[in-house]
Residue, then its C-alpha position, 0 to 999 in steps of 0.5 A: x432423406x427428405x429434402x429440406x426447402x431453404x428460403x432464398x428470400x428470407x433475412x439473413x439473421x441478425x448477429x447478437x451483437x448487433x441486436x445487443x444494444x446499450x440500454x437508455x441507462x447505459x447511454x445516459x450514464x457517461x453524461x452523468x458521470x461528467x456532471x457529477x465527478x465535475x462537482x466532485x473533482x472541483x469540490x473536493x478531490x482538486x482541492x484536497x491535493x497538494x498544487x503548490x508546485x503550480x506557482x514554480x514558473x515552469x508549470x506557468x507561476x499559477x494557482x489552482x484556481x486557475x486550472x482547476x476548472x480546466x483539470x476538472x472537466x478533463x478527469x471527468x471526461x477521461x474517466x467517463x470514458x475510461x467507463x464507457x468502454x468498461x461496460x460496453x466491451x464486448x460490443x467493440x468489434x475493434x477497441x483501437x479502430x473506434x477509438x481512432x475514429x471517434x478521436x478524429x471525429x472529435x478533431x473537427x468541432x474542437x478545430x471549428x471551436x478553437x479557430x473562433x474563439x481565436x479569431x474573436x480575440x484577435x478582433x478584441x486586440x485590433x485598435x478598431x475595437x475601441x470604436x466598437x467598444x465606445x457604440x457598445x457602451x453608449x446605446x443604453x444606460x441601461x447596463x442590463x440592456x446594454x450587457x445583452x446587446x454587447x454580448x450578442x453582437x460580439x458572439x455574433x462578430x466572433x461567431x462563438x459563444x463562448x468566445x463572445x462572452x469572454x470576450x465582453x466580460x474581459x472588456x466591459x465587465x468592469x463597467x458594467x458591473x460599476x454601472x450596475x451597483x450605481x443603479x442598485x441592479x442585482x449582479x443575478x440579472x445581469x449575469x443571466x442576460x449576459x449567459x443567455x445573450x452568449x446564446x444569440x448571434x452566435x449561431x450565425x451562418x459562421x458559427x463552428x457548430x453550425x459549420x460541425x452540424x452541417x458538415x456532419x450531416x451532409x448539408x449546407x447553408x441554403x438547405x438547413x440554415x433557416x430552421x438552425x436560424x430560427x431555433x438557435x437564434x429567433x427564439x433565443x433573442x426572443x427568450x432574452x428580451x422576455x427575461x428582461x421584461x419581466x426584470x423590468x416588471x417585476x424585479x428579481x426575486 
């Protein structure tokens, strides 16, 4: 029998299931799936149901239209999931372990987020807030301007978008949109520099995400805040100003 040579040096061939990965399709369509039963959970499904068991005082005396954003995007997240291990069940080595680790995963940026947004609303109802609140108003007359500013600087203090722009708008968004109809502004301006200013300050060093990233990436501050700095923040102050520039040369349209 001849002797077969074997190649030491030679790869070891790689298992199918690992060669086996999901197709760009395959990856996008959790993402799409959110978006679209999001629309279709709040639109039609939510609404079609009978909710009037809301209103009884141990499910908190609401309505639907107080959870139905909330219950939304929890179904659409679910079942996006419920999906995603349908159509890639053979690559799960092990369902249960993945499972665990993408639950725990998912615990840090949830606990960053929460703890913000937490901290941003405990600073809301100190009394020293109101000295905060009287700056704000009387920089600008202006209630656009004076919108972008107020939210920038509370998501920075907050370190939270969304924390910042809830806050503003629970604080000032009555006096800012009177202020805005005496001057015949559209509420379209405004609501858009209020959305973009919630992208300014918050990505300070101690925004949650920021945190995330970093620790998820092996990093710190001193090696990769700048360039976070300069991307989340710079530009999108720059942004901002841009929009309310042209708002100021051309109007809505």
């Amino acid at each position: 029998m001849a002797n077969i040579a074997i190649d030491a040096t030679a790869p070891a061939a790689v298992p199918s299931e690992t060669a086996d990965e999901p197709s760009f399709l395959v990856a996008l369509l959790p993402i799409v799936l959110v978006i679209g039963l999001n629309f279709l959970f709040t639109t039609w499904l939510l609404p079609n149901l009978d909710t009037s068991f809301l209103a009884e005082s141990k499910y908190g005396s609401t309505n639907l239209s107080g959870v139905l954003g909330l219950w939304s995007i929890v179904l659409a997240v679910a079942t996006s999931c419920v999906v995603l291990v349908a159509i890639n069940w053979r690559r799960f080595a092990n369902l249960t372990d993945s499972i665990n680790k993408g639950t725990f995963g998912a615990m840090l940026p949830m606990l960053n987020t929460a703890s913000e947004v937490g901290y941003g609303s405990v600073i809301a109802s100190l009394s020293a807030f109101v000295i905060i609140r009287d700056v704000l108003t009387s920089i600008s007359s202006d209630p656009v301007i004076s919108t972008a500013i107020t939210v920038n600087v509370l998501a920075g203090i907050t370190g939270s978008a969304s924390g910042g722009l809830s806050i503003a708008l629970a604080s000032f968004g009555d006096y800012f949109v009177q202020q805005a109809r005496a001057a015949h502004i559209s509420m379209d301006i405004l609501h858009r520099v209020a959305t973009m200013a919630s992208g300014g300050l918050d990505a300070l060093p101690h925004n949650g995400a920021v945190i995330t990233v970093l620790a998820i990436c092996g990093l710190n501050h001193k090696q990769s805040y700048f360039d976070i700095f300069m991307v989340a923040t710079v530009i999108t102050l720059g942004a901002g100003i841009a929009v309310i520039l042209l708002w100021k040369i051309f109007g809505t349209f």
